[in-house]
C-alpha positions as CSV (number, residue, x, y, z in Angstrom):
1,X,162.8,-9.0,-62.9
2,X,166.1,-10.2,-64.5
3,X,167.2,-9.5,-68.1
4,X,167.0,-13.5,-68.5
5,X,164.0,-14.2,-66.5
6,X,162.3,-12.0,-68.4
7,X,160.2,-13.4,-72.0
8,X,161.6,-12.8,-75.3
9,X,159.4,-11.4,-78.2
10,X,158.6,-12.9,-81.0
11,X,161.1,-9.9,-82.6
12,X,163.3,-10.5,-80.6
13,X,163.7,-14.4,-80.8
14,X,163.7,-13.7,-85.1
15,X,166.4,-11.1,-84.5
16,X,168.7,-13.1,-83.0
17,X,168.2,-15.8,-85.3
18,X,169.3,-13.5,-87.9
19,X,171.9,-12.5,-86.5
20,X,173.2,-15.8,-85.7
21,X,172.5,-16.6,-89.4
22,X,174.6,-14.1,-89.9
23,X,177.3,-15.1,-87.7
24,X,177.6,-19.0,-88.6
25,X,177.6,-18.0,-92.3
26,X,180.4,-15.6,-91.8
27,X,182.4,-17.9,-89.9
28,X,182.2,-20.2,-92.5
29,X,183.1,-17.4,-95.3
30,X,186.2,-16.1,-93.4
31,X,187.5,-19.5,-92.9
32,X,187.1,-20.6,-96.9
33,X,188.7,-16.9,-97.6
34,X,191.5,-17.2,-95.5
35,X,192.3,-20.6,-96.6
36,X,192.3,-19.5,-100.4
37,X,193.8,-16.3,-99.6
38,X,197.2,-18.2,-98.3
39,X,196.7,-20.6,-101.0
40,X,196.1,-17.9,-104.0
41,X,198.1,-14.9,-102.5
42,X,195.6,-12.7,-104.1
43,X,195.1,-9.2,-102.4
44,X,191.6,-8.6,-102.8
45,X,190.4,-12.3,-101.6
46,X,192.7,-11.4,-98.3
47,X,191.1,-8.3,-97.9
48,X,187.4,-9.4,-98.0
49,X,188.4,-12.4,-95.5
50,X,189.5,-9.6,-92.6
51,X,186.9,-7.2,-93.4
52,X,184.1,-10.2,-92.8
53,X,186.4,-11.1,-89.5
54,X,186.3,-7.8,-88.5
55,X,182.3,-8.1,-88.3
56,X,181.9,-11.2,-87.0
57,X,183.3,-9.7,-83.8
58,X,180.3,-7.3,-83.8
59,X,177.7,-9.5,-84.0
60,X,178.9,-11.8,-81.3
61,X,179.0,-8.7,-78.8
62,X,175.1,-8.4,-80.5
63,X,174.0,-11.5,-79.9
64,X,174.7,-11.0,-76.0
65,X,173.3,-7.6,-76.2
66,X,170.3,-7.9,-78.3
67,X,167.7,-8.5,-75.5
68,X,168.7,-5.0,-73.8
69,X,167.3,-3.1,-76.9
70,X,163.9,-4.7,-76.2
71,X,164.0,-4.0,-72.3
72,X,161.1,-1.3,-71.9
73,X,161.8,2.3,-71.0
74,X,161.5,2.9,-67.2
75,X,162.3,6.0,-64.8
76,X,166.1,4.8,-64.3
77,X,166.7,4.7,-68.3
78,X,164.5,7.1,-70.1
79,X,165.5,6.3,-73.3
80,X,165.7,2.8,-72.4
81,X,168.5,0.7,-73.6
82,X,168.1,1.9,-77.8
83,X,171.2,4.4,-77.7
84,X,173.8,1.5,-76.9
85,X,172.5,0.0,-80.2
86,X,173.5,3.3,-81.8
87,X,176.7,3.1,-80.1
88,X,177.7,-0.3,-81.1
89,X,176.7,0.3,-85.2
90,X,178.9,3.6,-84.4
91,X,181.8,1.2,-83.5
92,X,181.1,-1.2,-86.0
93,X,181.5,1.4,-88.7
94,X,184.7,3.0,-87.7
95,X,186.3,-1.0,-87.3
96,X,185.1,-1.5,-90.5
97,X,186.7,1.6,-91.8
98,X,189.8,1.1,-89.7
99,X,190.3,-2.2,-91.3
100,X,189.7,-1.0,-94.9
101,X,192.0,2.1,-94.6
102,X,194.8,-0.7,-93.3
103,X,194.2,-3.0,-95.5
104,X,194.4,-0.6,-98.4
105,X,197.9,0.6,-97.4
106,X,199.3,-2.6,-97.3
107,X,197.6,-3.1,-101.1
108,X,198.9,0.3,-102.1
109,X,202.8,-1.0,-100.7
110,X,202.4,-4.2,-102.9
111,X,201.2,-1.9,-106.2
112,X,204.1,0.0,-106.0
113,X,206.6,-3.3,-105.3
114,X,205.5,-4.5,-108.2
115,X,202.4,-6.2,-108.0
116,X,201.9,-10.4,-108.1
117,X,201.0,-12.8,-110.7
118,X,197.8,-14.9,-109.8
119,X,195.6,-17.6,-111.1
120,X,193.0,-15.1,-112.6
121,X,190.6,-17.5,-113.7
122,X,190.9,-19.6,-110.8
123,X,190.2,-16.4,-108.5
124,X,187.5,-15.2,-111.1
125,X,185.3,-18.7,-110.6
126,X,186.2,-18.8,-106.5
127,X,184.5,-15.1,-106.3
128,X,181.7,-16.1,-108.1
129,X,180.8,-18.8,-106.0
130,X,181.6,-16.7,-102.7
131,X,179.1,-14.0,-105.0
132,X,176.2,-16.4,-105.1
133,X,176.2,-17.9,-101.5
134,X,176.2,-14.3,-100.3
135,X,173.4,-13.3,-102.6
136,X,171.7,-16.6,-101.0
137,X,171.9,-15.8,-97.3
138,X,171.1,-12.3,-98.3
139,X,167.3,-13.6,-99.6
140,X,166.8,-15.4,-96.9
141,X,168.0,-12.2,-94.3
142,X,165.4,-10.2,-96.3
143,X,163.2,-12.6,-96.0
144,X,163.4,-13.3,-91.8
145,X,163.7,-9.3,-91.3
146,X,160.2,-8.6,-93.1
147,X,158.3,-7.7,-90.6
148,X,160.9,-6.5,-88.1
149,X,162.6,-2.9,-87.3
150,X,165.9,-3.3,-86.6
151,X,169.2,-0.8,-87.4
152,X,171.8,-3.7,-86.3
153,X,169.6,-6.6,-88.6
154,X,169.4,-3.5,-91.6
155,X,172.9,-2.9,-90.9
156,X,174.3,-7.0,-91.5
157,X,172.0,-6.9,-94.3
158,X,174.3,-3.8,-95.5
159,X,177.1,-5.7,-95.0
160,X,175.6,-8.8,-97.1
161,X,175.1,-6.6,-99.9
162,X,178.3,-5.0,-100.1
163,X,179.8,-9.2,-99.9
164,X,177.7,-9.9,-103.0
165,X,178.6,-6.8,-105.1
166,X,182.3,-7.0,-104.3
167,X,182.9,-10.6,-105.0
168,X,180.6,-10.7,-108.0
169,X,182.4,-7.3,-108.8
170,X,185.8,-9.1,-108.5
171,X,184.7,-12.2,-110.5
172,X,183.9,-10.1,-113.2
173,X,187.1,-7.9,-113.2
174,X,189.0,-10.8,-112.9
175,X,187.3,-12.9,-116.2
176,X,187.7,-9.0,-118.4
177,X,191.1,-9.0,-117.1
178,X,192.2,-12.6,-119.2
179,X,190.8,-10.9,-121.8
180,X,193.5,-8.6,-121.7
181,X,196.3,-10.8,-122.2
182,X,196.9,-10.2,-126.0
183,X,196.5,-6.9,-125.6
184,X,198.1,-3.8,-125.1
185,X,196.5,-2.9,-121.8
186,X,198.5,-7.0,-120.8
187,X,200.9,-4.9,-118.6
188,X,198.4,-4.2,-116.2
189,X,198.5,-7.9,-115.4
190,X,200.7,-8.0,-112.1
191,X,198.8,-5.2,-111.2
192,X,195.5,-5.7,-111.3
193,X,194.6,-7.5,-108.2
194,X,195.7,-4.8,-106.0
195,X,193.8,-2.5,-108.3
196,X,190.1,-4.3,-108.1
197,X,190.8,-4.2,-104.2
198,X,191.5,-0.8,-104.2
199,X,188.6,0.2,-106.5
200,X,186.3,-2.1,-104.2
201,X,187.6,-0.3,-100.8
202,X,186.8,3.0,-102.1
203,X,183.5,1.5,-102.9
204,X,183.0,0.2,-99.4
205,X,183.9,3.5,-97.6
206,X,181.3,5.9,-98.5
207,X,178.8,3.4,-97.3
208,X,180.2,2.7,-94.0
209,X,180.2,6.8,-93.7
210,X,177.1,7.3,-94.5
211,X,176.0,5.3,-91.9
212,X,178.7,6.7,-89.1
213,X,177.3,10.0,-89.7
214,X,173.8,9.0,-89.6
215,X,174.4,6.9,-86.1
216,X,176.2,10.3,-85.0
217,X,172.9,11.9,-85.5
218,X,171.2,9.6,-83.1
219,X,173.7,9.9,-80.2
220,X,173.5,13.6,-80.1
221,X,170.0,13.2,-80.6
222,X,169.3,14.8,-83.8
223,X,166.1,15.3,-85.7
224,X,166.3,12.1,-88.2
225,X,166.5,13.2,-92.4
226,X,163.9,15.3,-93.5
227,X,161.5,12.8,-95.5
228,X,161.3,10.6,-91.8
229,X,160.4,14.9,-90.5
230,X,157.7,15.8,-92.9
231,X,156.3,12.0,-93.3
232,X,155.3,12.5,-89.2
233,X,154.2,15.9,-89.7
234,X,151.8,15.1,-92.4
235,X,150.7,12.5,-90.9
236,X,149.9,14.2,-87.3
237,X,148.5,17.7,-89.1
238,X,145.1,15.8,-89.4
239,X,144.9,14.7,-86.1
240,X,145.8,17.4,-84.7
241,X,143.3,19.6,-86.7
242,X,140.2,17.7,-86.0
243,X,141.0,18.4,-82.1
244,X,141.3,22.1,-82.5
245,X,145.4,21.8,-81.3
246,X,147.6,23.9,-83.3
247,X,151.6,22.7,-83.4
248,X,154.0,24.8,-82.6
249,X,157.2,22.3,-82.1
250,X,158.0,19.0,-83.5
251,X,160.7,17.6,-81.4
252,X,161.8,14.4,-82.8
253,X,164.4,12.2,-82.1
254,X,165.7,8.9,-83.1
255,X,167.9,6.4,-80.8
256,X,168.8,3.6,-82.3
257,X,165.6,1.9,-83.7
258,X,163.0,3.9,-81.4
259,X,161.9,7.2,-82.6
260,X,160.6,9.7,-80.2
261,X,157.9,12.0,-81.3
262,X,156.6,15.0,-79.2
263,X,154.7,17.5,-80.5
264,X,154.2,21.1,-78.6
265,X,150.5,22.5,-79.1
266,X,148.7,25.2,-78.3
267,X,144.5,25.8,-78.0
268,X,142.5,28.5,-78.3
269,X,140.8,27.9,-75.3
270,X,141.5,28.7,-71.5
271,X,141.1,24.8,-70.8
272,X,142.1,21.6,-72.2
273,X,140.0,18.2,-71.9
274,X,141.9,15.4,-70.9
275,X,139.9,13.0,-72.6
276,X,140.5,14.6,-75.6
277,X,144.0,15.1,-75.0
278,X,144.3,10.9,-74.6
279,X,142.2,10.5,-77.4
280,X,143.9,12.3,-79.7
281,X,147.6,11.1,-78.4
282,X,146.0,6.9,-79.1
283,X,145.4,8.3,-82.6
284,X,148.6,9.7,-83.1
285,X,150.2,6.7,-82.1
286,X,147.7,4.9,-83.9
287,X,148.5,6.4,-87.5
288,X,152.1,6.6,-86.5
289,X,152.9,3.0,-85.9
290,X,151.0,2.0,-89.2
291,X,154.1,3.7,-91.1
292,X,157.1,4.1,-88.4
293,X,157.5,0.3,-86.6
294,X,159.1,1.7,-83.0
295,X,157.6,5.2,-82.5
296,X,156.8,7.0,-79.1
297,X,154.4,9.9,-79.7
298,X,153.4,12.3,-77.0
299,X,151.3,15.6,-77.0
300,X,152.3,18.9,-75.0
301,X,150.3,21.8,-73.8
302,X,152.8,24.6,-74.8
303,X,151.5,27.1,-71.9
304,X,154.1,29.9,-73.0
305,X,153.0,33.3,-74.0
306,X,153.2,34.8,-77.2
């Protein structure tokens, strides 16, 4: 059956209307930024407009790519399609950080040229209301991605974030910074522009690392961070008790939003019941997917000795 032939989920339709949400509204914020940025000359309004072009590349290559992370796994693709996710947010992050580390050098070049003079209030009440229509489609992001798992939805909503706290962040410099004028901190005037958007970059990047080193972890196929480890463990040690199976390995994996849990057990007997051994794996997955939205669990008769 062909990719297009084939039905969409109800996930699947929602995620894509998020992240076309996501996309319209973007397109419409890079244009106004861009615009304004010309007009203004201001540093930090020029900044934010590439970094929001600079993901609204991404989510185009998403939205023709979204149904392969719902195609089921088969014998050809194992893991199905959920590591290409991983490697996409893997690009997405170091573009992102490209862009910022860029953008910062040309800031840096125009702090030490002497800095600009700009309409501080007038940039102050444009950031604001770039703040609050960010904070909007935010609420309404949260709001679709309720009852959906999804790393590439989690990470736009990311991104959102970040666009509310940085041009509410730069609204507010921008209004303490007029307050400055009679002061003797007023020399920091032609400066402070290129200041906020350096202050908001180093804000950005630790973010965008995190998340590279966490999508890292997937592709190599890492165990994911210990709470996700000891969450599954607790709640399989039950399970696995009342069947008289006694864990040996937890090997655990995550690719992109799938996580893949198989759990190596040994018995005390010289025979295993199959029915048991089903019964037990339903459970698991059971329990499991009450907590962890895409989970995979399988049981495994370790047979070694010793």
């Amino acid at each position: 059956m062909s990719l297009h032939a084939s039905k969409k989920s109800p996930e699947e339709i929602l995620e894509e209307k998020i992240l076309l949400l996501s996309f319209l509204s973007g397109v419409c914020f890079v244009i106004v930024e861009l615009f304004y940025a010309i007009y203004s000359h201001s540093q930090s309004t020029l900044m934010d407009a590439l970094y929001d072009a600079s993901e609204l590349v991404f989510i185009v290559l998403l939205l023709f790519l979204t149904p392969l992370f719902h195609m089921p796994v088969s014998e050809k693709h194992p893991y199905g399609f959920f590591q290409l996710e991983s490697v996409f947010i893997l690009i997405k992050n170091i573009m992102l950080i490209s862009v910022t580390a860029s953008v910062l050098t040309g800031v840096i070049e125009k702090l030490f040229s002497g800095g600009s003079n700009i309409d501080k209030g007038q940039v102050s009440l444009f950031q604001m209301f770039l703040g609050f229509a960010s904070l909007l489609i935010l609420l309404i992001m949260k709001l679709m991605s309720k009852n959906i798992s999804s790393p590439t939805v989690k990470a736009e909503i990311l991104g959102w974030k970040l666009d509310v706290c940085y041009s509410l962040g730069i609204s507010f410099a921008f209004f303490i910074s007029m307050q400055l004028k009679h002061t003797p901190l007023a020399f920091l005037s032609p400066y402070f522009d290129q200041l906020i958007a350096i202050v908001i970059m180093l804000f950005m990047i630790p973010e965008s690392i995190k998340m590279l080193m966490e999508t890292f972890r997937e592709l190599f196929l890492f165990s994911p961070d210990k709470k996700t480890v000891g969450r599954i463990k607790e709640l399989s040690s039950g399970i696995l008790k009342d069947f008289s199976f006694h864990p040996v390995f937890y090997d655990i994996a995550r690719t992109g939003r799938q996580l893949w849990v198989a759990i190596y057990f040994r018995i005390n007997s010289d025979s295993l019941n199959v029915c048991q051994l089903h019964e037990a794996t339903n459970r698991l997955n059971q329990i499991l997917s009450g907590e962890f939205t895409d989970i995979s669990c399988e049981l495994i008769l370790d047979s070694r000795e010793g």
